[in-house]
VOPAGU-2260 file (C-alpha; in pm, 1 decimal, decimal comma):
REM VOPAGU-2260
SITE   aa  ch    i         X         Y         Z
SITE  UNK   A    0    -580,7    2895,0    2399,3
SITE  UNK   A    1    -710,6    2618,8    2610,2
SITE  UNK   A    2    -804,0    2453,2    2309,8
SITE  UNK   A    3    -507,7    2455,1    2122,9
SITE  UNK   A    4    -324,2    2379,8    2414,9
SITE  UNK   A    5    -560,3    2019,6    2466,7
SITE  UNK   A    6    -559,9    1937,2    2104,9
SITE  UNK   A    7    -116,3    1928,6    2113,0
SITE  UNK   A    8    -149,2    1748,0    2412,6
SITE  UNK   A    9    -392,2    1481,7    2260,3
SITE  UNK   A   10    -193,9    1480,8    1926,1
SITE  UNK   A   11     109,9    1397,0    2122,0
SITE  UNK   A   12     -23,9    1108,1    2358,0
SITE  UNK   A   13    -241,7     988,5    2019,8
SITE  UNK   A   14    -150,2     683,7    1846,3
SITE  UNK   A   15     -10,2     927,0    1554,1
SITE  UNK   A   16     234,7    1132,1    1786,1
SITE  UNK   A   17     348,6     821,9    1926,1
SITE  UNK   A   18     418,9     683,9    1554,7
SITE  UNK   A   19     628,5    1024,2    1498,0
SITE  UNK   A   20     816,5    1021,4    1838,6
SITE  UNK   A   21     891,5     592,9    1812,9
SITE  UNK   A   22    1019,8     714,1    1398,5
SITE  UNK   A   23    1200,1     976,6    1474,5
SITE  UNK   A   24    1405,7     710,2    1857,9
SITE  UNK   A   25    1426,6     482,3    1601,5
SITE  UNK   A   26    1596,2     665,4    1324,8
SITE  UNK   A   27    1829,2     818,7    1625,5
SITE  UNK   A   28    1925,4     504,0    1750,5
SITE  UNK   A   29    1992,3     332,3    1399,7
SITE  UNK   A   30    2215,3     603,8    1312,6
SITE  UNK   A   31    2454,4     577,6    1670,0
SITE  UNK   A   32    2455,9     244,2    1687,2
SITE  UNK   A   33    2599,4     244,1    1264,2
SITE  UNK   A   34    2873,6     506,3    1331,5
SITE  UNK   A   35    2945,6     338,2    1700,5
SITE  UNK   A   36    2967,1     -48,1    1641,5
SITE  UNK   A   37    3115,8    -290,1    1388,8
SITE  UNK   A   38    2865,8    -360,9    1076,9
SITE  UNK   A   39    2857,1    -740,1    1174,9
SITE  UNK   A   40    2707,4    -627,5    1486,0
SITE  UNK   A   41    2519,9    -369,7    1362,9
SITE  UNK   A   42    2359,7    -631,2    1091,3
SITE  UNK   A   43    2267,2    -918,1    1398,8
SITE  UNK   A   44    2118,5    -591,7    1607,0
SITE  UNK   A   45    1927,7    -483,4    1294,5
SITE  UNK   A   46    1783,1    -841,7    1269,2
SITE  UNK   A   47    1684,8    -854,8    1613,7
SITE  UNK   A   48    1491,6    -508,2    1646,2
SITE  UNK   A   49    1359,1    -606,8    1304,5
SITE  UNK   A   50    1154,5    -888,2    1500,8
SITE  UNK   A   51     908,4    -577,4    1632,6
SITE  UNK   A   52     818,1    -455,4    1327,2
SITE  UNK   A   53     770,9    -820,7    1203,8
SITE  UNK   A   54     561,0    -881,9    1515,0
SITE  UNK   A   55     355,7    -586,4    1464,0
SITE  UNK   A   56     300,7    -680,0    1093,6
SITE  UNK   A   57     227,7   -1052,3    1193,6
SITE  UNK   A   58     -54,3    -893,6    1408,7
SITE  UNK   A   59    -229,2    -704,6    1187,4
SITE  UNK   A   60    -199,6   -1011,4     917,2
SITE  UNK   A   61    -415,7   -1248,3    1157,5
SITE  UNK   A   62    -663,4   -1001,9    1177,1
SITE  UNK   A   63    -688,6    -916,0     760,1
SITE  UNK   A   64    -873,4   -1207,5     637,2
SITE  UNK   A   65   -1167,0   -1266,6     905,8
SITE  UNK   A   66   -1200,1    -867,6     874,4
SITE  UNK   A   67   -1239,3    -915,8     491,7
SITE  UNK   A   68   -1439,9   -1227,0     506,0
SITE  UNK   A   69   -1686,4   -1081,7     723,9
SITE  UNK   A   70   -1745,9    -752,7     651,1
SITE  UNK   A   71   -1761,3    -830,7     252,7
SITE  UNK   A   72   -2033,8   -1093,4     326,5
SITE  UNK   A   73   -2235,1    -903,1     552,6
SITE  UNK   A   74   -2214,3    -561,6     329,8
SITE  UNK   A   75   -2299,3    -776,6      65,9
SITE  UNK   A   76   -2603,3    -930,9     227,1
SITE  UNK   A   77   -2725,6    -572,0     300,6
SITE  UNK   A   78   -2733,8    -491,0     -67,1
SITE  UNK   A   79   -2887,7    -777,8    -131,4
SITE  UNK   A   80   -2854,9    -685,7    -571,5
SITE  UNK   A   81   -2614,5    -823,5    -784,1
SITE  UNK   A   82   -2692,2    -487,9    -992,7
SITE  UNK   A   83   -2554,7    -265,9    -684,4
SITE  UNK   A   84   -2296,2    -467,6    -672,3
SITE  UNK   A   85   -2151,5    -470,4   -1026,1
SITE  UNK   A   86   -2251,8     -72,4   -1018,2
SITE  UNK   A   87   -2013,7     -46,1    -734,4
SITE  UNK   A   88   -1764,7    -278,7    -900,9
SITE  UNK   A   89   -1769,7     -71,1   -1256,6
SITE  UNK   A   90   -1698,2     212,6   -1034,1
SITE  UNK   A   91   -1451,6      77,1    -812,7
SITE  UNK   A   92   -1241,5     -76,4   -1109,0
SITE  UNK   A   93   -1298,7     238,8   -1363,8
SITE  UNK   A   94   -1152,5     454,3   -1110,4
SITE  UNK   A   95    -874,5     176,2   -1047,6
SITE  UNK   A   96    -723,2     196,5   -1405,9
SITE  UNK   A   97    -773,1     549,2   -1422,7
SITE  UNK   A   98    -545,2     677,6   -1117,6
SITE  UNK   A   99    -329,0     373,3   -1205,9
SITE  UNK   A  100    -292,7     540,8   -1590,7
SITE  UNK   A  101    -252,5     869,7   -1411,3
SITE  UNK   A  102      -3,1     739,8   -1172,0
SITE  UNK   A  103     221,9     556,2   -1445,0
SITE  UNK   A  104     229,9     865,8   -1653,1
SITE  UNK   A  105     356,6    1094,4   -1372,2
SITE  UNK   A  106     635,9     856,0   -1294,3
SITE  UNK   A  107     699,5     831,0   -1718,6
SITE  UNK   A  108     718,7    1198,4   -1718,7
SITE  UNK   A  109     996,4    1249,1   -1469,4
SITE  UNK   A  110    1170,9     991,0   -1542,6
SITE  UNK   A  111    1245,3    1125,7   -1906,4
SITE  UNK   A  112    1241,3    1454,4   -1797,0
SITE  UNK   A  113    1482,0    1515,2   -1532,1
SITE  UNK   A  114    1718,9    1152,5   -1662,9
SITE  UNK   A  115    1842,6    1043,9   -1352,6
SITE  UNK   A  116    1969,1     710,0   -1483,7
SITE  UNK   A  117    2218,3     909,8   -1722,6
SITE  UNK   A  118    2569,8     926,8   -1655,5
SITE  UNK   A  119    2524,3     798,0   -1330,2
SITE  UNK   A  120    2823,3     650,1   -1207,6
SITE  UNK   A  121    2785,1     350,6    -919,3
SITE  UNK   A  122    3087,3     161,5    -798,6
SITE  UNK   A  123    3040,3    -144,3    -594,3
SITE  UNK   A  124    2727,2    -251,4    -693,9
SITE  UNK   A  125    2629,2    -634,4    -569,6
SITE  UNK   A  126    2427,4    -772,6    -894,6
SITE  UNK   A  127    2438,3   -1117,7    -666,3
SITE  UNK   A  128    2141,2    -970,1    -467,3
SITE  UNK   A  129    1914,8    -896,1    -733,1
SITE  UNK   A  130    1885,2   -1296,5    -749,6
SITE  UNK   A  131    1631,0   -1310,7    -491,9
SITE  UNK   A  132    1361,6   -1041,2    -698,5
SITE  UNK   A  133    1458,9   -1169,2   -1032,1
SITE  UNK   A  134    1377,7   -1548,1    -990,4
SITE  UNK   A  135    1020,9   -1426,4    -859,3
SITE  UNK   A  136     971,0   -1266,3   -1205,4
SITE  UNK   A  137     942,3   -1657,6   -1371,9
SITE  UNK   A  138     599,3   -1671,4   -1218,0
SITE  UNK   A  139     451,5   -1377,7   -1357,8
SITE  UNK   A  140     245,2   -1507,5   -1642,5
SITE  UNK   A  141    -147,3   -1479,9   -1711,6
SITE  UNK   A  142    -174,2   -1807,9   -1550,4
SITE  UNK   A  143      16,2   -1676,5   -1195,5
SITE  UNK   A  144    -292,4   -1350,7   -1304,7
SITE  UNK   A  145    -597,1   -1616,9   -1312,7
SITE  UNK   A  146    -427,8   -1802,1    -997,0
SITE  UNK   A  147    -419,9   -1502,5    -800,7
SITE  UNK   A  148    -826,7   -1450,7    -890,0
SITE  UNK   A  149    -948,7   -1727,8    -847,6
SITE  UNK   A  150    -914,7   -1899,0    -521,4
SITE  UNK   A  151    -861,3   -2319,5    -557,5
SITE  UNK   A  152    -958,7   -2325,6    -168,4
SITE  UNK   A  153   -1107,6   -2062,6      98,9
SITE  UNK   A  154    -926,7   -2179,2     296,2
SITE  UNK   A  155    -574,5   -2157,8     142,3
SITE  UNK   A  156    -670,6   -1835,1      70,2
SITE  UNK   A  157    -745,8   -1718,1     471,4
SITE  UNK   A  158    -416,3   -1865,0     565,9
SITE  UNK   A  159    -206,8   -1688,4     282,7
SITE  UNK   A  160    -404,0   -1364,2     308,0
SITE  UNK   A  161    -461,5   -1370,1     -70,6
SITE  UNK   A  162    -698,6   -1042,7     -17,6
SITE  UNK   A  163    -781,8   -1077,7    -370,9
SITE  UNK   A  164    -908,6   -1426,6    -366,4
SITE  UNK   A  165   -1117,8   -1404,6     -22,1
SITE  UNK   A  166   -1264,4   -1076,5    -192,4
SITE  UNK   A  167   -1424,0   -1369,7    -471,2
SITE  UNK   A  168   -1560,9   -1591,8    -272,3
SITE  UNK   A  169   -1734,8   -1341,2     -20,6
SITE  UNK   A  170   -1894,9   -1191,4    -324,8
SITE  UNK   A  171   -2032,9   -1540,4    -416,1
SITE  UNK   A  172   -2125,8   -1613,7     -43,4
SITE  UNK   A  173   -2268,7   -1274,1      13,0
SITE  UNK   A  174   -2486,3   -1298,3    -328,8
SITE  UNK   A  175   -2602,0   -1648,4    -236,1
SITE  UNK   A  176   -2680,8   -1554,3     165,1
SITE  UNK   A  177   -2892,3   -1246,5     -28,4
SITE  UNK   A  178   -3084,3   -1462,9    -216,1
SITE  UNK   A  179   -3204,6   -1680,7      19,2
SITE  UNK   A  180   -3379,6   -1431,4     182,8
SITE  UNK   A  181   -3469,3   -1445,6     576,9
SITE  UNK   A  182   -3340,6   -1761,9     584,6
SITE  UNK   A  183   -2968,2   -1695,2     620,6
SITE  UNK   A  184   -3028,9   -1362,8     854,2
SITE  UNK   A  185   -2894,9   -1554,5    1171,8
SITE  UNK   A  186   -2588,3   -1605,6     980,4
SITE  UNK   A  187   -2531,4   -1294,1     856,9
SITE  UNK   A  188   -2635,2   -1163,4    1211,4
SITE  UNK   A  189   -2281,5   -1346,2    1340,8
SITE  UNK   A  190   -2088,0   -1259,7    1061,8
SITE  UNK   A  191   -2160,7    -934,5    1173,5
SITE  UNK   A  192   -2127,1    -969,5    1516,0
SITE  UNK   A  193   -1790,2   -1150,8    1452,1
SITE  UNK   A  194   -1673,9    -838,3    1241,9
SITE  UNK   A  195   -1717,0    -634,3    1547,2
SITE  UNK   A  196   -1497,1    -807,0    1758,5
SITE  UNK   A  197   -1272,6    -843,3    1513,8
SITE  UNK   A  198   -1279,2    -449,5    1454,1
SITE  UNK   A  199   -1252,6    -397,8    1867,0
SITE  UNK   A  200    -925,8    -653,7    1807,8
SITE  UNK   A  201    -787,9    -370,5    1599,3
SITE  UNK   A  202    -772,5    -107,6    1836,9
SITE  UNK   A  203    -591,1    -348,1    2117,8
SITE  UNK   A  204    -284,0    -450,5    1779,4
SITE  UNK   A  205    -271,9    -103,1    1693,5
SITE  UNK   A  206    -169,2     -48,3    2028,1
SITE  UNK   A  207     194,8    -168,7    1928,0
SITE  UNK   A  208     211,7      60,8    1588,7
SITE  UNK   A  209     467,1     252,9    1793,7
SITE  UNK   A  210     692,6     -49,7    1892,0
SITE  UNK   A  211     688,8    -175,8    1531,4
SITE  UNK   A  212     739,9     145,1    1349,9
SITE  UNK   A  213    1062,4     181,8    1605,7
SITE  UNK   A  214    1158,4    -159,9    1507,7
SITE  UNK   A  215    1164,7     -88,6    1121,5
SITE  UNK   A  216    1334,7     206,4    1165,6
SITE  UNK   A  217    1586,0     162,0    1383,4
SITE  UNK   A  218    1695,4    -192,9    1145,6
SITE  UNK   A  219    1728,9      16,4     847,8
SITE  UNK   A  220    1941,7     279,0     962,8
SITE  UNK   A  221    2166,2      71,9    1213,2
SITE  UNK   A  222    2279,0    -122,5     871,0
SITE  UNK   A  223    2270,1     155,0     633,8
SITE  UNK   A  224    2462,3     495,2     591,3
SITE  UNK   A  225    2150,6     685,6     468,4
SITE  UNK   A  226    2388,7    1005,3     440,9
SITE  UNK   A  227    2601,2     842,2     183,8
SITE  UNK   A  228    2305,4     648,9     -13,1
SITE  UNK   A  229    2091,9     949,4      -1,9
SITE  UNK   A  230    2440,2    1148,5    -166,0
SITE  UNK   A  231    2451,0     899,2    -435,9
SITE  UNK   A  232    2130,1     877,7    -491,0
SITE  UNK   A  233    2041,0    1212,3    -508,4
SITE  UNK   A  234    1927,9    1234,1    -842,5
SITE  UNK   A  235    1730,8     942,2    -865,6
SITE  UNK   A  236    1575,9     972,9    -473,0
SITE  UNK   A  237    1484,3    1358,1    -567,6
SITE  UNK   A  238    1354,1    1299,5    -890,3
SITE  UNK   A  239    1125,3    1031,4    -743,2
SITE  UNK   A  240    1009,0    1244,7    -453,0
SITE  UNK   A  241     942,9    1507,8    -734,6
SITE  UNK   A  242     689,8    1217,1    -889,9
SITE  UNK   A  243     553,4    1132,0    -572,8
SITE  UNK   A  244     501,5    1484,8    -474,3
SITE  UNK   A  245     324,2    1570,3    -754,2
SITE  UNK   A  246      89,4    1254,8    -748,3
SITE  UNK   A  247      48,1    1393,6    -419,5
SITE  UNK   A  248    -110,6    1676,7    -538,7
SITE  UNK   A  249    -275,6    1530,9    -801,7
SITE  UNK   A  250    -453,9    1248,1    -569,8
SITE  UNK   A  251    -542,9    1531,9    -324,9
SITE  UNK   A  252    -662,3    1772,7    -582,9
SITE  UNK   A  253    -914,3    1498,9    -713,0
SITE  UNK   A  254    -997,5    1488,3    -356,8
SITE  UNK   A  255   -1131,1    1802,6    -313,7
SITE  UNK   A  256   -1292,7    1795,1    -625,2
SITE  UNK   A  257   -1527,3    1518,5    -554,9
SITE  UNK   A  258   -1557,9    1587,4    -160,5
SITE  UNK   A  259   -1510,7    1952,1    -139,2
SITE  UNK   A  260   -1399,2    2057,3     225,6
SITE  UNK   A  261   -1480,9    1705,0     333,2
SITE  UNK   A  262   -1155,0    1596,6     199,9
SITE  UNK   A  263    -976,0    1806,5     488,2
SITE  UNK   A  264   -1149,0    1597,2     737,6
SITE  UNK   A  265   -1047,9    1304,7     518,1
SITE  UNK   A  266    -658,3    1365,6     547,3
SITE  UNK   A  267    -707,3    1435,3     913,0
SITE  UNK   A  268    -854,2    1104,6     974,4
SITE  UNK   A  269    -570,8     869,2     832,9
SITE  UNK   A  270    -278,7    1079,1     901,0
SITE  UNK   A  271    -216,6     741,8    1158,5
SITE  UNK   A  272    -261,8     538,3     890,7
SITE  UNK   A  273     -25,3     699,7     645,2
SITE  UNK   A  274     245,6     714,6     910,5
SITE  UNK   A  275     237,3     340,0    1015,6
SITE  UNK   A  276     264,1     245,4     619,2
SITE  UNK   A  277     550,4     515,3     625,7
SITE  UNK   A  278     765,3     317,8     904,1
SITE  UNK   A  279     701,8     -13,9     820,3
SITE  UNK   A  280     700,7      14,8     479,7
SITE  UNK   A  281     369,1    -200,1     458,2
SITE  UNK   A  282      36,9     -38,3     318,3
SITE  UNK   A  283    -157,5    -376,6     437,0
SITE  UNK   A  284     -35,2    -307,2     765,8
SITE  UNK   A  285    -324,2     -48,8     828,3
SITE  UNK   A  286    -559,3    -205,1     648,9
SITE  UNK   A  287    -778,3    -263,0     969,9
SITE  UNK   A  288    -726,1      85,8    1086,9
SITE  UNK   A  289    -792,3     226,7     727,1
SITE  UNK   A  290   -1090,2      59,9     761,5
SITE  UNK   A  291   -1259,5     153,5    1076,1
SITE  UNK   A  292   -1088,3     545,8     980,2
SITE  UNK   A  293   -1291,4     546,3     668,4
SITE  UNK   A  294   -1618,9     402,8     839,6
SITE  UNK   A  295   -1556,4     718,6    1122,1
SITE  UNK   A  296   -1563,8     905,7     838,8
SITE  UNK   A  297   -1876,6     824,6     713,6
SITE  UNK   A  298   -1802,9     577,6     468,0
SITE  UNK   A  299   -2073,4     308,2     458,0
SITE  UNK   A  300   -1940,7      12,7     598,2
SITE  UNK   A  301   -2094,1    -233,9     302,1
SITE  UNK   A  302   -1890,3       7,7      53,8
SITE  UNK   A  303   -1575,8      11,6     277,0
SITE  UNK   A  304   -1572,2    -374,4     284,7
SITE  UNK   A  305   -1579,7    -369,6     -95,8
SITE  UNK   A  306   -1360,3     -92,1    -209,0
SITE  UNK   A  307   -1052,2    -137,8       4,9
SITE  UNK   A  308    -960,0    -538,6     -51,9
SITE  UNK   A  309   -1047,7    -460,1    -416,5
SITE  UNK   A  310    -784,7    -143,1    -437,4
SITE  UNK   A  311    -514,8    -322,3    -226,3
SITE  UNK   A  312    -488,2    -573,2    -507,7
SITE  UNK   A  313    -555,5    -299,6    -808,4
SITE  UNK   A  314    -484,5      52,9    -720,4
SITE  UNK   A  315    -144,0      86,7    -568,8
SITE  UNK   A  316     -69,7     432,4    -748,0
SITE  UNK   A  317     276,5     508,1    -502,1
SITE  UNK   A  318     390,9     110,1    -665,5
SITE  UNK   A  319     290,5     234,5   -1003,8
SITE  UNK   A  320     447,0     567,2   -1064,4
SITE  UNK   A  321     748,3     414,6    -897,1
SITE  UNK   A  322     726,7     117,1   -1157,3
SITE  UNK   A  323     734,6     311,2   -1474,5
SITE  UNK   A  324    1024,8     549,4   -1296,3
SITE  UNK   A  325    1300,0     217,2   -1177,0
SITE  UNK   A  326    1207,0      63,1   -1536,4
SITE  UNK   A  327    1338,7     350,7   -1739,9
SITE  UNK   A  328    1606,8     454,0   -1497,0
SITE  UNK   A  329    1727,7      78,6   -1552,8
SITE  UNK   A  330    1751,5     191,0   -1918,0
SITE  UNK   A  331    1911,4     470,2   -1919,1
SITE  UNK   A  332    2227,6     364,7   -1690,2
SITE  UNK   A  333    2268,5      84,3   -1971,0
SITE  UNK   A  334    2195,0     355,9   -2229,9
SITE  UNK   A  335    1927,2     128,5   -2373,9
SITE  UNK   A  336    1720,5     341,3   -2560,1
SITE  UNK   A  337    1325,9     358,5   -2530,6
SITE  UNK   A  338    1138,4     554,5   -2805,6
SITE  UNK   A  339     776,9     665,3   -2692,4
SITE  UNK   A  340     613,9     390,4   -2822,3
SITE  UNK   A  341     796,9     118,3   -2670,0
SITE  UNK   A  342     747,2     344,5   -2350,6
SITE  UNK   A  343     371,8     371,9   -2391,6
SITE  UNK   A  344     379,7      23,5   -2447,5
SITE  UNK   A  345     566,5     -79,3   -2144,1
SITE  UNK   A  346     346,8     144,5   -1965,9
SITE  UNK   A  347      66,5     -61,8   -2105,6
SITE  UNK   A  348     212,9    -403,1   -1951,8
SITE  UNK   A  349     321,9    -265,1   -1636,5
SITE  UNK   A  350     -49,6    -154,0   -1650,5
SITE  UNK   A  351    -147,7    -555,7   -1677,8
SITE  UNK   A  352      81,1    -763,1   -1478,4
SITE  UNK   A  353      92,5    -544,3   -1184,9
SITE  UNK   A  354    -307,3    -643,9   -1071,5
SITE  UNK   A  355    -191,7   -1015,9   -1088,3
SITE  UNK   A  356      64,6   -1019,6    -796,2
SITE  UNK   A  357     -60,3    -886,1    -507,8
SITE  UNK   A  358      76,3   -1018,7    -165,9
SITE  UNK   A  359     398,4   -1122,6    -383,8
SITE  UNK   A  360     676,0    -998,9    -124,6
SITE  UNK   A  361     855,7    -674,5    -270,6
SITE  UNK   A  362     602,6    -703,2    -574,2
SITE  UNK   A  363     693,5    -374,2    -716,1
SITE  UNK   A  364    1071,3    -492,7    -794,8
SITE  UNK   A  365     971,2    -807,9    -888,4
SITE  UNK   A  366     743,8    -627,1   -1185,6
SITE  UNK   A  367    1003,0    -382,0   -1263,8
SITE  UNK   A  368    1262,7    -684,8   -1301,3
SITE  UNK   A  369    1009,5    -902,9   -1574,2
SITE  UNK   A  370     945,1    -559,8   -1717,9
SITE  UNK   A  371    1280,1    -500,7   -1801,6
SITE  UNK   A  372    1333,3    -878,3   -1924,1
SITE  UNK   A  373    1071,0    -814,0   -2163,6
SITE  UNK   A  374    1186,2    -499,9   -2281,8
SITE  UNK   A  375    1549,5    -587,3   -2352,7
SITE  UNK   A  376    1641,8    -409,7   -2043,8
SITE  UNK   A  377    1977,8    -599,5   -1794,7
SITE  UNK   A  378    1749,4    -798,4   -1576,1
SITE  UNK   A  379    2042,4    -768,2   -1308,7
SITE  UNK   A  380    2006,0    -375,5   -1305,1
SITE  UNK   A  381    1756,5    -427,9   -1035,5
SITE  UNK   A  382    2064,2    -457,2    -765,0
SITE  UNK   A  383    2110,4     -52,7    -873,9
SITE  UNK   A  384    1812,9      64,4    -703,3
SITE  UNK   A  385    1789,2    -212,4    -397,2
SITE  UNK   A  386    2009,0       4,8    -195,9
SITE  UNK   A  387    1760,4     264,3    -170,5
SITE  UNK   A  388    1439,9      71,0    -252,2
SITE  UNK   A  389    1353,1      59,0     112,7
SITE  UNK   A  390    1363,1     473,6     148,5
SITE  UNK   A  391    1139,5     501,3    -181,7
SITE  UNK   A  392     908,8     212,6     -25,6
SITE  UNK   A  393     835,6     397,7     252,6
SITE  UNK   A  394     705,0     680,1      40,0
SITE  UNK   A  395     502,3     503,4    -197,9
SITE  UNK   A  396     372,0     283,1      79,2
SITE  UNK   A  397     220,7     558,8     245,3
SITE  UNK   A  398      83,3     651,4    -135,1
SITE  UNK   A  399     -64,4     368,9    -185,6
SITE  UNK   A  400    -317,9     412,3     142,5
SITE  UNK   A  401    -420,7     777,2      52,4
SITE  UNK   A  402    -504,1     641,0    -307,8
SITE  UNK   A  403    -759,9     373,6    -177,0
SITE  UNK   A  404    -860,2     602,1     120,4
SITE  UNK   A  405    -943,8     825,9    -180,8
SITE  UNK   A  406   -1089,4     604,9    -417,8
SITE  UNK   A  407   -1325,7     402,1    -108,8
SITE  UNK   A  408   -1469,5     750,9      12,6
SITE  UNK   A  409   -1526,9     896,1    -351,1
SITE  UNK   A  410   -1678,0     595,2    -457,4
SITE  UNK   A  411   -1896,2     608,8     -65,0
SITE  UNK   A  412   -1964,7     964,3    -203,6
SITE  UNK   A  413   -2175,1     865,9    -538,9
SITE  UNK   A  414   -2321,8     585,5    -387,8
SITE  UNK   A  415   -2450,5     853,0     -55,5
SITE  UNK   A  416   -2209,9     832,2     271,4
SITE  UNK   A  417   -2384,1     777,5     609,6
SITE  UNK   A  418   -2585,7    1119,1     728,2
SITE  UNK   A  419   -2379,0    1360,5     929,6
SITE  UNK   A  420   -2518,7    1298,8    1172,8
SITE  UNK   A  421   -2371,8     933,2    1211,2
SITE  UNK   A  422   -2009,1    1126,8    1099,6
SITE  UNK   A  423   -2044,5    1360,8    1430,8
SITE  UNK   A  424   -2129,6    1022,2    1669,4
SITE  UNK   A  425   -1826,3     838,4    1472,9
């Protein structure tokens, strides 16, 4: 009884409780503040409270790149093969495509299944602010793909947190600092040393996970009537939750497939993470925290440092059943009709240009918008799902961090996690 009664108290006072208790003010005080004040004022309080969540966010961006940059090199050092590392890499990017596949056919399934795009009857719908999405989609080429690799300049890269592009040139630096033997070890001694500082800077930002996530909340719902969006929406927010449930399952299931009872352990260690991406709608927002989470869990730090920059810029699976799913909802409110084939194949691009645009702001509109230009599909029907995009982001947000929480400790699990011994000290 003791027990029990400790382990409340501790989940209460943890940083997780505190998420849940700020989400929960937050939504509270949204909600009084839209049925109590006049929307103008509403709108310049929801920008102002926004500023914590941006804050927050702005936080945990400074810290991204040095994490990355260090980490990678120094993981990469201790390998010290460029066999081991393309072995990890074939894995890494085999399981990418896969649960990516998987993910896209869930969201295809529903979509045609339960039709929530048909006969669906919006009035007042403001095509002007689809503008800002649809003139992002002119840069999604296989040029915009290869720019997005390859970095021009390290540098440009750190300051733009291009995850993607720091990821390719700590590869090269950590293969080269390998090669060179002994050399380089007082190097990749500070490297190291600097990614433990920067790890001990985590736990001081993530101090303010509460304040942020009470930010983001409270700015949605001082602005928006979520009884009356969720009411129109009902069809299309259901049927999505349906998806996302069952990838849910489906991600979880895999889990305990290839980690047995471990994956318990594995779900209790980044509830916190899943419930920051949750409120602020941003899965690189715990990207530090995922990290250290996964190395408590016995993740080896060299394939932590690899796996998780690599799946924040190609396995997003909560963005990619929700891209197939907006794309054909699109189509059927115009009644534009898809046969399989031309599904499959839009499945198949959505497949492509998604891995060239990560850190593109609101990237998963911005692919379902040149999808549908490609397709034949009203470009401008993007302004019928921005009303609720920000409630489905917060769902496939925190999707997106159990897929490469997933991914990072199956892949940890064929190359042999840490003993269990270093699990019960983490």
């Amino acid at each position: 009884m003791q027990v029990t009664e400790t382990k409340k108290k501790s989940f209460l006072t943890g940083l997780t409780g505190q998420i849940l208790i700020a989400m929960v003010l937050g939504a509270t005080l949204g909600i009084i503040l839209h049925n109590s004040i006049s929307p103008e004022a509403a709108q310049s309080f929801s920008t102002k409270i926004k500023m914590l969540a941006t804050i927050f966010i702005r936080l945990v961006q400074m810290i991204i790149s040095p994490l990355v940059f260090t980490t990678l090199i120094v993981g990469i050092a201790k390998l010290g093969d460029i066999k081991t590392v393309g072995r990890i890499g074939g894995k890494a990017l085999g399981w990418f495509f896969t649960a990516s596949f998987i993910s896209l056919l869930i969201g295809l399934f529903y979509v045609n299944i339960l039709e929530p795009g048909v006969g669906l009857k919006l009035s007042h719908v403001d095509m002007a602010s689809a503008s800002e999405v649809t003139a992002k989609t002119q840069n999604l080429s296989f040029e915009n793909f290869v720019e997005h690799i390859v970095p021009k300049s390290i540098i440009e890269a750190m300051a733009t947190n291009e995850i993607l592009q720091i990821v390719i040139f700590s590869i090269f630096f950590g293969l080269a600092a390998a090669s060179l033997g002994n050399t380089v070890k007082p190097v990749i001694g500070a490297l190291d040393k600097i990614s433990h500082i920067v790890l001990k800077m985590v736990n001081y930002v993530m101090n303010f996970a509460p304040i942020g996530v009470f930010g983001a909340i409270a700015a949605v719902f001082a602005i928006r009537d979520a009884e009356e969006l969720l009411i129109t929406y009902f069809k299309f927010f259901g049927s999505f939750l349906l998806g996302i449930g069952t990838l849910w399952v489906v991600l979880i299931a895999v889990g305990f497939i290839f980690l047995g009872r471990r994956m318990v352990e594995l779900l209790r260690r980044i509830i916190g993470p899943l419930a920051i991406a949750f409120g602020t709608t941003s899965s690189e927002a715990v990207f530090p925290k995922l990290t250290e989470e996964l190395e408590s869990f016995g993740v080896k730090d060299r394939i932590v440092s690899f796996m998780l920059p690599l799946g924040y810029s190609f396995n997003l699976d909560g963005s990619m059943m929700y891209m197939t799913f907006a794309s054909i909802f699109i189509a059927q409110f115009y009644n534009v009709h898809l046969d399989l084939g031309t599904q499959m194949a839009m499945l198949l691009v959505l497949m492509l240009t998604s891995k060239g645009i990560a850190g593109v702001p609101r990237a998963s509109l911005v692919v379902v918008a040149a999808t549908c230009g490609m397709f034949d599909i009203p470009v401008e029907g993007i302004a019928l799902i921005l009303p609720i995009d920000h409630f489905c982001d917060m769902f496939r947000s925190a999707t997106n961090v159990l897929g490469n929480a997933l991914a990072t400790s199956v892949v940890g699990q064929w190359e042999g996690n840490d003993t269990a011994e270093n699990v019960i000290e983490n």
